[in-house]
KESE-937562 format. One record per atom (N, C-alpha, C, O): x, y, z. Coordinates in steps of 0.1 Angstrom, whole numbers, plus 2048, in hexadecimal, padded with zeros to 3 digits. Atoms other than C-alpha are relative to their C-alpha. Layout:
! KESE-937562
XYZ...
***
This chain:
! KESE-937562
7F97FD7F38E07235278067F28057FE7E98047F980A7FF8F970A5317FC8018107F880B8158018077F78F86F355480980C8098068128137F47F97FA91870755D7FB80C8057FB80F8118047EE7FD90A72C55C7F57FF8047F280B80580B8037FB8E872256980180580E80B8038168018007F18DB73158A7FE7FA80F7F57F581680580C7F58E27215A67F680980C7F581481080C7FE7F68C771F5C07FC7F680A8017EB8087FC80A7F28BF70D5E17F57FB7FC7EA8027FC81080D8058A56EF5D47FD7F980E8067F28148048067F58916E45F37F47F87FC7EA7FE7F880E8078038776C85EE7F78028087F980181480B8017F98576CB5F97F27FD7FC7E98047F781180E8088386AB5F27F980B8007F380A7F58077F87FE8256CB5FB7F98067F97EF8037F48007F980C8296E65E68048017F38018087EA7FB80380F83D6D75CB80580B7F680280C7EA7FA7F18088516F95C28118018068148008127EF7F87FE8797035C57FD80B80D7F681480B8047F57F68777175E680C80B7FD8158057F87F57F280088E73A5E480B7F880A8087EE8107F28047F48B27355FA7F680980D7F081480F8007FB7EE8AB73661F80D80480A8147FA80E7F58047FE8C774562E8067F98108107F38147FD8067F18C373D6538047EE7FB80F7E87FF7FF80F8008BF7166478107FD7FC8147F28017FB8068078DD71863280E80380D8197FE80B7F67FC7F78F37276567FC7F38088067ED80C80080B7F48E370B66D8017F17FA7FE7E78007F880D8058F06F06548108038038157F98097F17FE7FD9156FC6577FD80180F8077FA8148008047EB90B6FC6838007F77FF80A7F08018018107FD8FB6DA68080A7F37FB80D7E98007F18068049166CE6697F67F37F67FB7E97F38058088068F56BC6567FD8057F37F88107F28077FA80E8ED6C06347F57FC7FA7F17F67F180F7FD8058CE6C86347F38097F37E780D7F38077F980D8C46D761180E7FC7FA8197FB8007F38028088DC6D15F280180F7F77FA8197F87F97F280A8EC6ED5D87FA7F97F27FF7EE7F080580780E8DB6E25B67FD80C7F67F58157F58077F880E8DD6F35947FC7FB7F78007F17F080D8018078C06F95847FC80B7F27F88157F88047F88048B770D5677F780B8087EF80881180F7F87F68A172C5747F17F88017EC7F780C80A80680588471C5677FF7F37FE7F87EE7F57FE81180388E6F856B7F47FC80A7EE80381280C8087FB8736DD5778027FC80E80D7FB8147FD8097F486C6CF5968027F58057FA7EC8027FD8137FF87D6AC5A47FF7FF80E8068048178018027F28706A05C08057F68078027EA8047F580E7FC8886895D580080380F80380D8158017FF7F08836825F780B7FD8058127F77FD7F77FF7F789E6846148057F48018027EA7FB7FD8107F68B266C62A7FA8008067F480B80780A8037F389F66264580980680C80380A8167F97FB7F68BE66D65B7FE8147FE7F981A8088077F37FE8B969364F7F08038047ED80D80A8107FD7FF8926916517FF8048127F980D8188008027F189A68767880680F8047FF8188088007F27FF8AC6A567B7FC80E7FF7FE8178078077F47FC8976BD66C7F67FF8097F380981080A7FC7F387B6B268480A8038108048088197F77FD7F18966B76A480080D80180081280C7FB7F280789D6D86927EE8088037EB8138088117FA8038766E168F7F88028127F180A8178028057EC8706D46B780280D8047FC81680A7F67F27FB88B6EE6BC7FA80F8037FA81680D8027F580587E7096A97F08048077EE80F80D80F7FC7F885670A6B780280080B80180C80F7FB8017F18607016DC80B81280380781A80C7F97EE7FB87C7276DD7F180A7F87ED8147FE8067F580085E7366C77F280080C7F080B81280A8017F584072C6E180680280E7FE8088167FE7FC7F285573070180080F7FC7F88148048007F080185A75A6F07F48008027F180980A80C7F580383575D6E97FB7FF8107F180681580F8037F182875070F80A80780B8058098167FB7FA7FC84576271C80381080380981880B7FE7F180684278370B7F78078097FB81180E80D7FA7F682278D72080980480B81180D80C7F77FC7F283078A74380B80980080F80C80B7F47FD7FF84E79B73B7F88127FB7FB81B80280A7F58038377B972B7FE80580C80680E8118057FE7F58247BA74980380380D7FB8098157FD7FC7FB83C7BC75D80B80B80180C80F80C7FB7F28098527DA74E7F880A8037FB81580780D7F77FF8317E97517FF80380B7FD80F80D8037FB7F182D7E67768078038078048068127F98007FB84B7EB77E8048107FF80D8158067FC7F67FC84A80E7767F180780A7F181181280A7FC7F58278117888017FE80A7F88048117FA8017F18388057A78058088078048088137FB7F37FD8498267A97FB8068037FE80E80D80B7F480182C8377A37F47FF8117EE80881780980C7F78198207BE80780A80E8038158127F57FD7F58328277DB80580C80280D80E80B7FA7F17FE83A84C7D87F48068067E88038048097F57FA8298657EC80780B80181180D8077F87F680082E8867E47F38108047F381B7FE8087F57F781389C7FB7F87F680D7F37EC8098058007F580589481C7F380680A7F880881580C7FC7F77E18A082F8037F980C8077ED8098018017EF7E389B8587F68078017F58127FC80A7FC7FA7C28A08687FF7FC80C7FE7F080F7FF8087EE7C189D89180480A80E80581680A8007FA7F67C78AB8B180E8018058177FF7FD7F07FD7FB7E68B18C48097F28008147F28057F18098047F888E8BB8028037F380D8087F27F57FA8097FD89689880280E7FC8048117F07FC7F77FF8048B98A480C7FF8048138088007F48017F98228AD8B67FE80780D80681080F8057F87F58158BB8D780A7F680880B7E98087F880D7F78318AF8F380E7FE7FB8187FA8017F180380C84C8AD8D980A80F80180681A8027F97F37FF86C8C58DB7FC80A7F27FC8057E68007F780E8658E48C27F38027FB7ED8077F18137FE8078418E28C17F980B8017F681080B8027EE8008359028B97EE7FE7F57ED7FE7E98087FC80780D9038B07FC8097F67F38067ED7FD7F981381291C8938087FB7F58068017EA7F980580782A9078828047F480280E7F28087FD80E7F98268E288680C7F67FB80F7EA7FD7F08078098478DB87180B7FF8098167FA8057F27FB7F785E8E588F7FD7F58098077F28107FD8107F98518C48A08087FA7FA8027EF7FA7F980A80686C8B288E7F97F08037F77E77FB80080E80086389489F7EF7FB8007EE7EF80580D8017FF83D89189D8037F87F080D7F87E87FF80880A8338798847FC8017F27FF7F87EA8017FF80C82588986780E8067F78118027EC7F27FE80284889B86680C7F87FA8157FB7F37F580E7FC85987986A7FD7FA7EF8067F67E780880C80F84086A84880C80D7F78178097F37FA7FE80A84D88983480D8057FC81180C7F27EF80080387388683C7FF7F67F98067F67EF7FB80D80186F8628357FA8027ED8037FC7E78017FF80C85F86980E80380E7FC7FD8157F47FB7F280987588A8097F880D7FD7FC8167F58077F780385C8A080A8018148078058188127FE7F67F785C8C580F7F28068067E780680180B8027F28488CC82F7FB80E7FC7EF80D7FE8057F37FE8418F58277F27F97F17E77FF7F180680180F82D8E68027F57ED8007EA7E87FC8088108048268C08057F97FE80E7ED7FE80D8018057F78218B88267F380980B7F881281280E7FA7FD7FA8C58337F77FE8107EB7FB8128038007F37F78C58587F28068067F381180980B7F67FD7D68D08627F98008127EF8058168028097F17D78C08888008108058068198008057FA7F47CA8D78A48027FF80C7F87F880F8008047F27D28D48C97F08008027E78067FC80E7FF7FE7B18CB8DA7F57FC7F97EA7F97FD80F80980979C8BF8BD7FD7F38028047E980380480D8017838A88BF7FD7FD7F38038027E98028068117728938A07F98078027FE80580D8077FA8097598AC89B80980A7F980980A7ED7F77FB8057738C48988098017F480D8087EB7F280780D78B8B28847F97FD7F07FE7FD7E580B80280876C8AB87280080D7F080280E7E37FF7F480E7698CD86380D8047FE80D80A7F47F37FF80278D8D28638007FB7EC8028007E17FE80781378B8B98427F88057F67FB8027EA80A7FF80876F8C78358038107FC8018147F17F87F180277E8EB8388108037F881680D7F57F680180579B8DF82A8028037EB7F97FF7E38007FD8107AA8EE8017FB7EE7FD8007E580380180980479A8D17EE80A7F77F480D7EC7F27F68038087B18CF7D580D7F98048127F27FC7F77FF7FA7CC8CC7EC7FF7EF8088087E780980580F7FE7B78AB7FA8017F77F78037EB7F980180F8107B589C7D280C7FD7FE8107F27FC7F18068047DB89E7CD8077F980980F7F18057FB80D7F97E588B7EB8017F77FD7FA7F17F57FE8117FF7F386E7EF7FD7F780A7FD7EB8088008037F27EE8678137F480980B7F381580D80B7F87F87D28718297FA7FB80E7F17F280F8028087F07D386C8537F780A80B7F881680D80A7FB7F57B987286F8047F680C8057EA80D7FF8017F27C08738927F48078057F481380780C7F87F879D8788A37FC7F480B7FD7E880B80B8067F278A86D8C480A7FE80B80A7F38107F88067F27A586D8E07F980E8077F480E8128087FB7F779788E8E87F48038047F080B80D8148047FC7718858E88007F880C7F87FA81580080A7F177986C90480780A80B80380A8177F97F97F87918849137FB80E80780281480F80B7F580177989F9177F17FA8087E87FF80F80D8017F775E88D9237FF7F780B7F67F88137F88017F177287A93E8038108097FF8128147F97F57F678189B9497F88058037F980780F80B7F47F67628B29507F87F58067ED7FA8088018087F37598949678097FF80C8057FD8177F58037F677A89197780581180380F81380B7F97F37FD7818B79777F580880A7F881381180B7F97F975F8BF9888017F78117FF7FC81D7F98097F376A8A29A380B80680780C8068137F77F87FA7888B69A58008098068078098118047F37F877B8D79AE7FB7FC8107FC80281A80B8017F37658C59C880A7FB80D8077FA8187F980D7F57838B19DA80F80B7FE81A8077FE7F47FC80579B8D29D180C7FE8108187FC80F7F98017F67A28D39FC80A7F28048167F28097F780E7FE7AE8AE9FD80C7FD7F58167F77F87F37FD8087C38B49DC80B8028058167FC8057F27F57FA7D98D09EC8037F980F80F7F88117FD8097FB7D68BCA0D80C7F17FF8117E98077F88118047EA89E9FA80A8097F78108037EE7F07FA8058048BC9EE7FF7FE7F08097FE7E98017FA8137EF8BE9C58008097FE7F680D8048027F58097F18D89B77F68037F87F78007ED80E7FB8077CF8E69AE8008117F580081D7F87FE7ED8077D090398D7F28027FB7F68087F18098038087AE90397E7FE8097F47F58087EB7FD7FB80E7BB91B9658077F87F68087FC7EA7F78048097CF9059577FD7EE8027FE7E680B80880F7FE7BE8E494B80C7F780480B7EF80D7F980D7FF7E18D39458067FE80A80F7F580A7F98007F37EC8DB9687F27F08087F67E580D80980A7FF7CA8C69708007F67FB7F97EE80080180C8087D08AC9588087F880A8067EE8117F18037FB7F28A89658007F88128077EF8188018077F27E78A39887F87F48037F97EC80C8068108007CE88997F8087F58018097EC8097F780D8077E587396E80B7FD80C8117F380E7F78067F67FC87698B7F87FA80E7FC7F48188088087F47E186C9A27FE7F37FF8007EC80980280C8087D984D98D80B7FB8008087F08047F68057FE7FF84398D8057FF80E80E7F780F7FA8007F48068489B17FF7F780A7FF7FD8158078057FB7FD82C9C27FF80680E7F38078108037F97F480183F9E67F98098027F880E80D80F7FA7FE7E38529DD7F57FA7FE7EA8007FB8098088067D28359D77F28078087E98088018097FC7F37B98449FB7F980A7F47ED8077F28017F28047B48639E77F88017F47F08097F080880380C7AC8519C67F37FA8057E880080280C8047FF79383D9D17F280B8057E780A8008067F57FC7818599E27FD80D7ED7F38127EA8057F980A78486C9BF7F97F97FA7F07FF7F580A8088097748529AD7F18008027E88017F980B8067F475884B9C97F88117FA7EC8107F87FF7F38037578769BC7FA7FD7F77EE7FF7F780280281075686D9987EF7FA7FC7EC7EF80080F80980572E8659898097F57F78107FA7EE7F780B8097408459777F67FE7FA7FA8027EF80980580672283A9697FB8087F57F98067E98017F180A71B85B95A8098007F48077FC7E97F380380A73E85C94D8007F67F47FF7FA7E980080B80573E83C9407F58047F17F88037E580E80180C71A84192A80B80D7F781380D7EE7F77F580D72886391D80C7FC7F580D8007EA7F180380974B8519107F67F77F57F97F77E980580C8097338368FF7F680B7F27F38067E78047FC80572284F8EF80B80E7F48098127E97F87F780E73F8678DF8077F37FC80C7F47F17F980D80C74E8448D47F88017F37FE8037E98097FF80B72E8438BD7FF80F7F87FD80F7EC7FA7F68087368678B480D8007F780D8027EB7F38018067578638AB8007F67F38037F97E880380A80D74F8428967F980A7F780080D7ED8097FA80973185B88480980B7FA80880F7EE7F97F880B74C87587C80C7FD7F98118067F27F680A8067668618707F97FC7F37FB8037E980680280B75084F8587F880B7F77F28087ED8087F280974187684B80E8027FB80E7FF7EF7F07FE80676B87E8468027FB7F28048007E77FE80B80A76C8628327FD7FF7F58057FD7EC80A7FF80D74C86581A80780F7FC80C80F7F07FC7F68077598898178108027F88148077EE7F480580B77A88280B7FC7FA7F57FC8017EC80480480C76F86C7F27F68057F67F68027EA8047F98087568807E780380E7FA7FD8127F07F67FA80776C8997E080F7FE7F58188057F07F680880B7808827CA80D8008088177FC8027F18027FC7A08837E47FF7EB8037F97E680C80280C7FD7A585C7DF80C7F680680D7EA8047F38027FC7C78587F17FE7F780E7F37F88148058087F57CA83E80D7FD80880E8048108158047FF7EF7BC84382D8027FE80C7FB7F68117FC8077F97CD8408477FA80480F7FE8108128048017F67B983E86D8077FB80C8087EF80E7FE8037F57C984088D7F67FE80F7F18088148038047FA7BB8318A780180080D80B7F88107FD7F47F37B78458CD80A7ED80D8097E180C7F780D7FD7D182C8E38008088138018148158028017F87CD82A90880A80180D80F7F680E7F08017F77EA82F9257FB7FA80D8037F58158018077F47D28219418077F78068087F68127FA80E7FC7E38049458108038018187FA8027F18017F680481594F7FB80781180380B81A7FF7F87F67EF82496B7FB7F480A7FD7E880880880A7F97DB81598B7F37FB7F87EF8027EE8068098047C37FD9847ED8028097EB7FC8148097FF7FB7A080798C7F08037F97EF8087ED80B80280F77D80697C7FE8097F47FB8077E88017F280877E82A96D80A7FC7F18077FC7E57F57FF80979F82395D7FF7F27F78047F37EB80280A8037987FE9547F08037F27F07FE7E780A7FD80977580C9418068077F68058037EB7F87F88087898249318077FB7F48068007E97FF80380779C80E9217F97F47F77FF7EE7ED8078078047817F79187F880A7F77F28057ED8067F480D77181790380A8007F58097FF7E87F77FC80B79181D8F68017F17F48007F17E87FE80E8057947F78EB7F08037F57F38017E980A80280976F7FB8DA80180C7F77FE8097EC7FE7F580777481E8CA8097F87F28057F77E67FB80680F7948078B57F77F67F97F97F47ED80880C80A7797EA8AB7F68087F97F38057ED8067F88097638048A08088067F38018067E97FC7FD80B77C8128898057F57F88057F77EC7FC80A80678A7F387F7F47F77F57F57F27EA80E80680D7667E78737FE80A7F67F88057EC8067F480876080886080D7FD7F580B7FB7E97F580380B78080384E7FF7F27F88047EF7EC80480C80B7767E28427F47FD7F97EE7F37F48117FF8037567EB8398008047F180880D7ED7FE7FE80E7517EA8137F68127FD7F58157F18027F280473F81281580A80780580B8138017FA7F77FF75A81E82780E7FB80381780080A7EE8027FD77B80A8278048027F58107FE7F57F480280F78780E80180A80B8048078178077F87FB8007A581A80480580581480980F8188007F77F67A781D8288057F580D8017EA80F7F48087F47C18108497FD80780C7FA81380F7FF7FA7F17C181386B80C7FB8068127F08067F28067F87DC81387E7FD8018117FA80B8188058057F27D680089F80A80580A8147FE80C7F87FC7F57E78188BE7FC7F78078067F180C8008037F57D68058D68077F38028097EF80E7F88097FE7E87E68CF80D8017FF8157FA8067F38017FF8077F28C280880880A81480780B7FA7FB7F580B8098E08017F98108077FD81980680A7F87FE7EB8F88117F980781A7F38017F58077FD8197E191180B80C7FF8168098047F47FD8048307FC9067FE81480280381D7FB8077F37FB82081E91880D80980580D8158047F97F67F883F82992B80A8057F481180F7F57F37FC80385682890E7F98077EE80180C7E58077FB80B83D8348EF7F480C8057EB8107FE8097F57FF8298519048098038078147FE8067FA7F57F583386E9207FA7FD8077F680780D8098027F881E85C93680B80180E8078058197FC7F97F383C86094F80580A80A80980B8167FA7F47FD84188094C7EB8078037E881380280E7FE7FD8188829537FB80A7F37F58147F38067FD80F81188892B7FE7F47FD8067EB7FE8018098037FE87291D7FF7FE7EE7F97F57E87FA7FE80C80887B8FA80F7F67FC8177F28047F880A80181E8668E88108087FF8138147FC7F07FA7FC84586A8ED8077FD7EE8017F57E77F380180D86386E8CC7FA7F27FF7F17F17F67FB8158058648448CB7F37FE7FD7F27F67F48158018028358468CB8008067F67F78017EF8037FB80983985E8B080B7F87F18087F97E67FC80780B85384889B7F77F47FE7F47F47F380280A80184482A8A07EC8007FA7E57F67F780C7FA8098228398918028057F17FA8027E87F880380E8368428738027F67F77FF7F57EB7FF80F80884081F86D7F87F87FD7F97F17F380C80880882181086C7FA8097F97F28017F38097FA80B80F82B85580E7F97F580A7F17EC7F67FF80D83682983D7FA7ED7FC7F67E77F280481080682D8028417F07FA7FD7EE7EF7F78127FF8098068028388048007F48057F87EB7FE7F780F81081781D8037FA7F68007FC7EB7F68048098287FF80F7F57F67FF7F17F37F380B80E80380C7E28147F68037F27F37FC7E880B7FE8067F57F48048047FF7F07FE7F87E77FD80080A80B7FD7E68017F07FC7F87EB7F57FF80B8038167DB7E37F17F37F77F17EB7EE8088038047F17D17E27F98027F47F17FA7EE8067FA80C7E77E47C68087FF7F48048017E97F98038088057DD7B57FB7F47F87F77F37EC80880B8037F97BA7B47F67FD7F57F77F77EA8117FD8067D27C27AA7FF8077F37F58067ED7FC7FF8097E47D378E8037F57F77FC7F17EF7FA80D80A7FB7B877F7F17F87FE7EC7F97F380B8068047DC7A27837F68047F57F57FD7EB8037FA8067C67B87728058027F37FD8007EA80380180C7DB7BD7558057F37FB80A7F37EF7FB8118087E579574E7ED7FA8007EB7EE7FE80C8058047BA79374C7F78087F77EC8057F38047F58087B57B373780B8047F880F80F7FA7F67FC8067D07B37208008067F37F68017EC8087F680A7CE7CC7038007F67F780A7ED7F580080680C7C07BD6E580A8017F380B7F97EA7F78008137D77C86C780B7F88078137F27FF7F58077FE7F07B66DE7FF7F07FF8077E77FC80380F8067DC7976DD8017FC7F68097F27F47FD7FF80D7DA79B6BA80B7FB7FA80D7F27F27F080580B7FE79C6B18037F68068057EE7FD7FF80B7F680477F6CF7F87F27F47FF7E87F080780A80A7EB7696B78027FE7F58017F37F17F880080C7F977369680E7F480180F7E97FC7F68057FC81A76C6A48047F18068107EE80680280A7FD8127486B27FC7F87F28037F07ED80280280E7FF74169180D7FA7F88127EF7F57F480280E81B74767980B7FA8068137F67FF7F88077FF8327396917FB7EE7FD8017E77F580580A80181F71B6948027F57F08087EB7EE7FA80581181E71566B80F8027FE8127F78037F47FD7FE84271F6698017F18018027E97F87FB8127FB8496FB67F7FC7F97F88047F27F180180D8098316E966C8067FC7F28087F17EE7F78018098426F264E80A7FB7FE80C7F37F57F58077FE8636E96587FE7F58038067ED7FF7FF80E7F78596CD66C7FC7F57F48047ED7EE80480780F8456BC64F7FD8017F37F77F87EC8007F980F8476CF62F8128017F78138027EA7F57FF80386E6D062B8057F67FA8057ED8037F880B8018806B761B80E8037F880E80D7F17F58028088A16B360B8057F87F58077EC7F67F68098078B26AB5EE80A7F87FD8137FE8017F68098008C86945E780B8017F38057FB7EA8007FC80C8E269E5CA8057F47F780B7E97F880180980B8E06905AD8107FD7FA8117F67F0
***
């Protein structure tokens, strides 16, 4: 076989292995880029010998610049490939995080909508503006299927208690969302049969000062308190009902359904979770209107119960047996200062108004989003320190053979020179 008809083949030196390597074709495209000639064209018999001839020193420089190149794009992919994984990944668990698509309400006549236009105790959906309403316009939900109202006018926390516990359980596991409104009327109840038995006794000086006494009708009674407490020109009249009032009695009793209220709250709790509903929890917290009224020890104690009833729930919720998963949303601060324009306190309801029931909305919609966010987090973390093994695997392969790869090129290549 003649020189002429001989197969040509791409001869690469290498001190190394001391063999004809096969054509490379990427090498023979990033010589026509670099415009270097970096391997020569040499014909060889098939079976011709090996000649080993070292480089110029000007290509040698090149292929290490070339080799730099080449490890440096493959190690930024391999330490980049993770993160980019991981987050693809959470990015569809984000969706998943942030959606709520059923609702449980447990509580008494605020998240009944009691006070609200349309409020119809047979059908607590016709409160439009009440705030469980408000949560499942704001995640699309339909209110006849998703949305689980179980709120009662008049309930206290024992009440509400078994409310949860009488509740479909199933109906508790697929939630997403799970809120209690309890203890405004444990205090409110055991204020009032002090202040309603005061009333009967002082009913002549009432109607004397032109009240209106019904004792059929508690909220005609409520209604006349609260306007007695706002009026300062009955101040004569208040002081005299107070002087009426056993305060001290009062007083012990409220200290005592506060510690009720904490003991059924934290039962709610354990029974939720031990029925596997493990959706967040969200706790409202009974909020105080004293302080749009007069200013006097009853009403001042009053709200010094109410003030410890929130530290009570606030500790329980950080409490590692019974805060996992679990928020309070602070009324008495975020209604603090802002009584005439977030209750009916001037219409002598002390129920929260349209703007009290949005603004209870926004902090559960904005918990909710914290929370998610939080766990989103505890996620990504979670999987960049538990990352599946077969992916280490190929990650280590893949660094490996890049690794030799470079070294090959870097110091195993050499070139020809033609003869």
């Amino acid at each position: 076989m003649t020189a002429s008809s001989a197969k040509i083949r791409y001869t690469l030196g290498n001190p190394f292995l001391k063999k004809d390597f096969p054509p490379i074709p990427f090498l023979k495209k990033l010589c026509s880029v670099t415009g270097k000639n970096i391997f020569t064209l040499r014909r060889f018999p098939p079976h011709g010998t090996f000649r080993k001839v070292m480089p110029f020193r000007e290509d040698y420089i090149t292929m290490k610049k070339i080799s730099v190149l080449l490890l440096t794009v493959l190690l930024t992919f391999l330490f980049s490939s993770v993160p980019v994984l991981a987050e693809d990944s959470s990015s569809t668990q984000d969706d998943t995080l942030s959606a709520v698509h059923a609702i449980a309400a447990f509580g008494d006549s605020i998240p009944a909508g009691y006070g609200l236009p349309g409020f119809n105790p047979r059908d607590l959906t016709k409160a439009t503006g009440s705030f469980p309403n408000l949560l499942a316009d704001h995640y699309h939900l339909n209110k006849a299927q998703q949305l689980h109202n179980y709120s009662v006018t008049g309930m206290t926390s024992s009440d509400i208690l078994l409310s949860v516990k009488n509740a479909d359980k199933d109906i508790l596991r697929e939630t997403d969302m799970i809120i209690i409104c309890s203890g405004s009327n444990d205090i409110i109840n055991t204020v009032g049969e002090a202040m309603y038995s005061a009333y009967a006794r002082m009913a002549d000086d009432f109607t004397q000062a032109e009240m209106i006494v019904d004792f059929s009708d508690l909220n005609t009674i409520e209604r006349s308190l609260l306007s007695l407490f706002m009026d300062s020109s009955k101040k004569e009249l208040l002081d005299r009902f107070m002087a009426e009032c056993t305060t001290e009695q009062v007083l012990n009793r409220c200290e005592e359904a506060v510690l009720q209220c904490e003991a059924n709250l934290k039962e709610m709790i354990a029974y939720l979770r031990e029925i596997g509903a493990e959706a967040p929890i969200f706790v409202l917290t009974s909020y105080s209107p004293f302080e749009a009224m007069l200013h006097n020890r009853l009403t001042d104690e009053l709200q010094h119960i109410t003030e410890e009833m929130e530290k009570r729930y606030l500790s329980l919720a950080q409490s590692a047996e019974y805060g996992y998963n679990v928020s309070v949303i602070d009324l008495v601060t975020g209604f603090k200062d802002k009584y005439l324009e977030l209750t009916n306190i001037t219409s002598l309801d002390m129920h929260p108004s349209a703007a009290g029931h949005q603004y209870i909305a926004d902090a559960i919609i904005h918990e909710m989003e914290q929370l998610s966010v939080q766990k989103q987090t505890s996620i990504q973390l979670q999987q960049h320190k538990t990352a599946p093994v077969d992916n280490i695997i190929v990650y280590m392969i893949l660094g490996i053979a890049g690794i030799a790869v470079a070294f090959i090129i870097a110091h195993g290549i050499m070139i020809h020179r033609k003869k």
